[in-house]
C-alpha positions in Angstrom: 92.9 74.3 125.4 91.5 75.6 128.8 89.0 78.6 128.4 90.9 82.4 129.2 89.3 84.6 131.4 87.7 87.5 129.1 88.5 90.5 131.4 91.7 91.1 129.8 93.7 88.8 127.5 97.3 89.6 127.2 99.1 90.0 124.1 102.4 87.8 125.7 100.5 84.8 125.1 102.3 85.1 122.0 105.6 83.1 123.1 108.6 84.9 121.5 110.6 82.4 119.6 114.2 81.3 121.2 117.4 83.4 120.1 121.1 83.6 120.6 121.5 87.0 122.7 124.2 88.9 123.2 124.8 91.7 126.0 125.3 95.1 125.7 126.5 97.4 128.2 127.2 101.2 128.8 130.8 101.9 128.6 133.2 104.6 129.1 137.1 104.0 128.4 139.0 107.3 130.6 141.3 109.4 128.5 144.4 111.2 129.8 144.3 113.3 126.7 140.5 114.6 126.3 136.8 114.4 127.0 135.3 111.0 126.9 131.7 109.6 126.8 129.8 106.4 127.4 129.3 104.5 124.5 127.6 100.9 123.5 129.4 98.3 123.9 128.8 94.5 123.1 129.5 91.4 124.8 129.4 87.8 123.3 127.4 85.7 126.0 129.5 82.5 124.4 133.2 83.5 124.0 133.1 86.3 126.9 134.8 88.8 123.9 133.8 92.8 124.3 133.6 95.0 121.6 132.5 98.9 121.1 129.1 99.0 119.3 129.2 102.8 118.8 131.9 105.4 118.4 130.3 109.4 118.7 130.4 112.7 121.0 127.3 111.6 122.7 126.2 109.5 126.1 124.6 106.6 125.8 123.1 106.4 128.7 120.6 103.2 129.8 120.7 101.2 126.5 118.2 98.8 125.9 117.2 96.8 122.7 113.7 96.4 121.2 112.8 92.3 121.1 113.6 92.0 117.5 117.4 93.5 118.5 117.6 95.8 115.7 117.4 99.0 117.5 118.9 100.4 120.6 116.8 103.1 122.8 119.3 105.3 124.9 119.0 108.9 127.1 121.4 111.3 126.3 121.9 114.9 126.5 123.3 118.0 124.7 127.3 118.1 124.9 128.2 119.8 128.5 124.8 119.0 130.1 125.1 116.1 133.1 121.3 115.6 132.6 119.9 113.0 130.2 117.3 115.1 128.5 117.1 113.5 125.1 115.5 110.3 123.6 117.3 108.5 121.3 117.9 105.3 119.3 120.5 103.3 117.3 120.0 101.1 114.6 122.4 98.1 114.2 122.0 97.5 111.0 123.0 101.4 109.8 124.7 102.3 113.1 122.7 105.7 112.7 121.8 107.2 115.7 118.6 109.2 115.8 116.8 111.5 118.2 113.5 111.0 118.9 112.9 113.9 120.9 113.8 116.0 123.3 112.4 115.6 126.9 110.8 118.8 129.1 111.3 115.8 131.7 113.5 114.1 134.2 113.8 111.0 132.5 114.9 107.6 135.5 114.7 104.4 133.7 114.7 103.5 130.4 112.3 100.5 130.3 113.1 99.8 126.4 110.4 99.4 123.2 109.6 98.2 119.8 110.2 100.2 116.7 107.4 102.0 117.0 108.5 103.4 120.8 109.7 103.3 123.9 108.4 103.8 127.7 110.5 105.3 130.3 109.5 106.5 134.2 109.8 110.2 134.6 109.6 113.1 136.8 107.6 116.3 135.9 107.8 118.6 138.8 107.7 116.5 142.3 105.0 113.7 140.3 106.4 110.7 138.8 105.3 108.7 136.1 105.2 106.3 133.4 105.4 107.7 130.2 105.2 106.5 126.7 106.6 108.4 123.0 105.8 107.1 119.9 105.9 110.1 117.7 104.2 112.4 120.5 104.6 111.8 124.5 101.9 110.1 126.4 101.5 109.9 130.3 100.2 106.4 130.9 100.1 106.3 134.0 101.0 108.1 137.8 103.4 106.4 139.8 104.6 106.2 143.5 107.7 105.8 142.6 110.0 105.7 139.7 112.2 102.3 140.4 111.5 98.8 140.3 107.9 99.9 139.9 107.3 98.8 136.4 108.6 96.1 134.5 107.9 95.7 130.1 107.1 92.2 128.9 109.7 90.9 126.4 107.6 91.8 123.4 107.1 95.4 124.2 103.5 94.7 124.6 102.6 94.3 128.3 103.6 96.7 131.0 102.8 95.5 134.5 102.9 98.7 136.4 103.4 99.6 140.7 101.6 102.6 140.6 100.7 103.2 144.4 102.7 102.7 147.5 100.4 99.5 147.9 102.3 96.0 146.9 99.9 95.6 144.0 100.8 95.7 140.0 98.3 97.1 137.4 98.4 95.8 133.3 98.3 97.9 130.9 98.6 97.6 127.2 101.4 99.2 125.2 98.3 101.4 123.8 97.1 102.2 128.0 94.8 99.8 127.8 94.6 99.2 132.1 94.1 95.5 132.8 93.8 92.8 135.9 95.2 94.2 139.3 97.4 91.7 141.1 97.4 92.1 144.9 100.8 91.1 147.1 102.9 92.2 144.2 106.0 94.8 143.9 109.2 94.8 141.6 107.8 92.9 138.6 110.2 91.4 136.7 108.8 89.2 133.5 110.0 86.2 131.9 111.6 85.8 128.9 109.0 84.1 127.2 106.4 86.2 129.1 104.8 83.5 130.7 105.7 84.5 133.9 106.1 87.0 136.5 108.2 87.2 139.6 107.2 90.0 142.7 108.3 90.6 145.8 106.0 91.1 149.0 108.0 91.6 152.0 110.6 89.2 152.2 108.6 86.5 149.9 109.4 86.3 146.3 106.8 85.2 144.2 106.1 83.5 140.6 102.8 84.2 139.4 101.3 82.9 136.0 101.1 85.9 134.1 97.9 85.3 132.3 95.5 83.9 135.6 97.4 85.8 138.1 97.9 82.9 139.8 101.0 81.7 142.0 103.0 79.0 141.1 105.9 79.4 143.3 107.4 81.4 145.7 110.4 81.4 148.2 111.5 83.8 151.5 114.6 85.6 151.2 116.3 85.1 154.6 119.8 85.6 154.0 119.7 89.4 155.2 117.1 91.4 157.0 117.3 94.0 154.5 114.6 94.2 151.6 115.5 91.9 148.8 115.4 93.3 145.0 114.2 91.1 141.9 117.0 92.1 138.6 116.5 89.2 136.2 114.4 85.9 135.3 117.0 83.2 133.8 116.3 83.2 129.9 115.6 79.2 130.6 112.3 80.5 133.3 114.0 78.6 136.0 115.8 81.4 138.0 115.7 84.2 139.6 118.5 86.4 140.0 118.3 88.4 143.4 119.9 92.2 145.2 120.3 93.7 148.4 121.9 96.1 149.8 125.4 95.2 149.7 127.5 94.8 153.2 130.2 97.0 151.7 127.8 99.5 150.3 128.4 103.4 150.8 126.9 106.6 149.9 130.4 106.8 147.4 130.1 103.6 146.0 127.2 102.2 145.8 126.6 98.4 145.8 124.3 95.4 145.6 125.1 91.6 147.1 123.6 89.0 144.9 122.0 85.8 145.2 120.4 83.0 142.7 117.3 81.2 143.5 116.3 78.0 141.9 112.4 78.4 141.7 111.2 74.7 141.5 113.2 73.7 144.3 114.2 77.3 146.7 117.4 76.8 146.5 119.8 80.2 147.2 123.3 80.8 145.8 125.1 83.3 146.9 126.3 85.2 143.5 128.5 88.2 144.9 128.8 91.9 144.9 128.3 94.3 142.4 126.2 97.5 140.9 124.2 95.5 138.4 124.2 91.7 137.7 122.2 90.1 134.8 122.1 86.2 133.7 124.1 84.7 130.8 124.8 82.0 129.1 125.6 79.4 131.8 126.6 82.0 134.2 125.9 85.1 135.7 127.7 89.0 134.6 128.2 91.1 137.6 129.6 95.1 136.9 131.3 96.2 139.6 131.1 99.5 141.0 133.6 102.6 140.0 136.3 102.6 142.1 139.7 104.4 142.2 142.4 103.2 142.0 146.7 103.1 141.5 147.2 103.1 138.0 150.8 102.8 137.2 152.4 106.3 138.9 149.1 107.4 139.4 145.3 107.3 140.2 142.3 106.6 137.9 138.6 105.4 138.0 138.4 101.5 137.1 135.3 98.7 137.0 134.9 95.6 135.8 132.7 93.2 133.7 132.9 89.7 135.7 131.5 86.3 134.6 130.6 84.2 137.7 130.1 80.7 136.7 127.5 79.2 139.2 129.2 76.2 139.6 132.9 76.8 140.4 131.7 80.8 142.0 134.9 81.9 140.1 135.1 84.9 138.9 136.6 85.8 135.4 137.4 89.8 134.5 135.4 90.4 131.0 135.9 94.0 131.0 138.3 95.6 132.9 140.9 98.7 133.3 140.3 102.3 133.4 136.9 102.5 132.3 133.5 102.5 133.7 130.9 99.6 133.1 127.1 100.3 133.7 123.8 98.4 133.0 124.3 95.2 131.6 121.4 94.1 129.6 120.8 90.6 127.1 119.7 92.0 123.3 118.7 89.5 120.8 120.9 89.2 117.7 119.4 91.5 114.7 
């Protein structure tokens, strides 16, 4: 076994063992009768079937699983308020939901956790940063922005962190620990078995090792002149799943357009459009944005949960009718 370099070795060397996952997904069914609110929902990666996960008077805003799947981190917020204020999580074995605390921040993205906490980008005042609570709340570290600057390895143990306006990503250890500095490197997304990491420079995506920071791959995105977005690494290592602003995007109804790339050999496949997109099993889940629209003798907000199957491009409603389906995300099985 070749020698590691002792600067900094990283806990993902670890490689997290291979598991069934299903998807979960924010979801809120409309109701002509009274008040409703996003809940958890689940979907079976295998036989495309959608079920609620949670039933309760509370948001569920950005939910994302620990590695081991038994607990789901969510922001929410006290009944009436629009602003996701609170920490919580839900345990899939007791379907409890518990707060963890309540935030005297702006909470953005939810980058998910272990049972022992979870990290989130914030803002406090005009600053942003990365932040960590595991029984108290902990700056880690400043940030220049608070999206698609930091990206949490799939054991909740790594954090490669954007914390400039520079293209260059910082490691840190769940504990703060700062590691190596890799140059030419923006929008981190990690592997699922943590071995690797994908950035963006430009218009160049890259795949770095993610132990020697070196790069093993890398491809230009030329299919628009707009800046290109990383959102998922295939579970299998061998694709990347790739956003840009979408040619029917507005102000209204926002929208990505989506491509595959085939790392070994730069191949691109054009995906579709969407607000999120994640990979599946053999395919690729796209939810669409909110739109409205007729609904029998009248009008109401509807979105969809598509499969795209890379092979055929077809396009198969999951999760449709008058409901609203956000942030798709793969969650092992507990």
């Amino acid at each position: 076994m070749p020698k590691l370099p002792t600067l900094f070795v990283f806990s993902i060397l670890i490689t997290l063992p291979c598991r069934p996952a299903d998807i979960i997904f924010g979801r809120r069914v409309y109701s002509s009768t009274g008040r409703s609110h996003e809940q958890i929902w689940t979907l079976d990666s295998h036989t495309k079937k959608i079920a609620p996960l949670t039933s309760s008077e509370r948001r569920h805003g950005q939910p994302v699983c620990s590695p081991d799947g038994k607990r789901i981190w969510f922001l929410s917020g006290p009944f009436g308020n629009i602003d996701d204020s609170e920490l919580w999580w839900f345990d899939r074995h007791s379907h409890a939901e518990t707060m963890a605390t309540k935030l005297n921040i702006r909470p953005v993205t939810l980058l998910g956790g272990s049972e022992k906490g979870a990290f989130f980008t914030a803002v406090e005042g005009e600053r942003a940063g990365l932040y960590r609570w595991d029984g108290r709340l902990t700056k880690v570290s400043a940030l220049a922005d608070t999206l698609d600057t930091v990206a949490l390895s799939p054991d909740a143990r790594t954090l490669a962190v954007q914390g400039g306006k520079t293209p260059s990503v910082t490691m840190f250890e769940a504990s703060g620990t700062q590691g190596r500095k890799l140059d030419n490197c923006a929008n981190p997304k990690w592997s699922a078995d943590g071995r690797k990491l994908a950035c963006i420079v430009g218009l160049r995506i890259r795949v770095l090792d993610a132990v020697s920071g070196v790069e093993t791959a890398h491809a230009e995105f030329t299919a628009r002149s707009t800046p290109p977005y990383l959102q998922d690494f295939s579970p299998d290592g061998k694709r990347l799943l790739v956003g840009t602003v979408g040619a029917s995007h507005t102000s209204t109804i926002p929208q990505m357009d989506y491509w595959t790339l085939e790392i070994a050999t730069g191949k691109w496949e054009f995906v579709g459009p969407g607000q999120a997109a994640i990979f599946a099993a053999a395919g690729v889940i796209l939810a669409t944005p909110r739109d409205l629209a007729t609904v029998g003798k009248g009008h109401d907000w509807i979105s969809q949960i598509l499969f795209v199957d890379p092979a055929t491009h077809t396009q198969a409603p999951l999760a449709a009718g008058t409901a609203y389906n956000v942030e798709p995300c793969r969650c092992a099985a507990p």
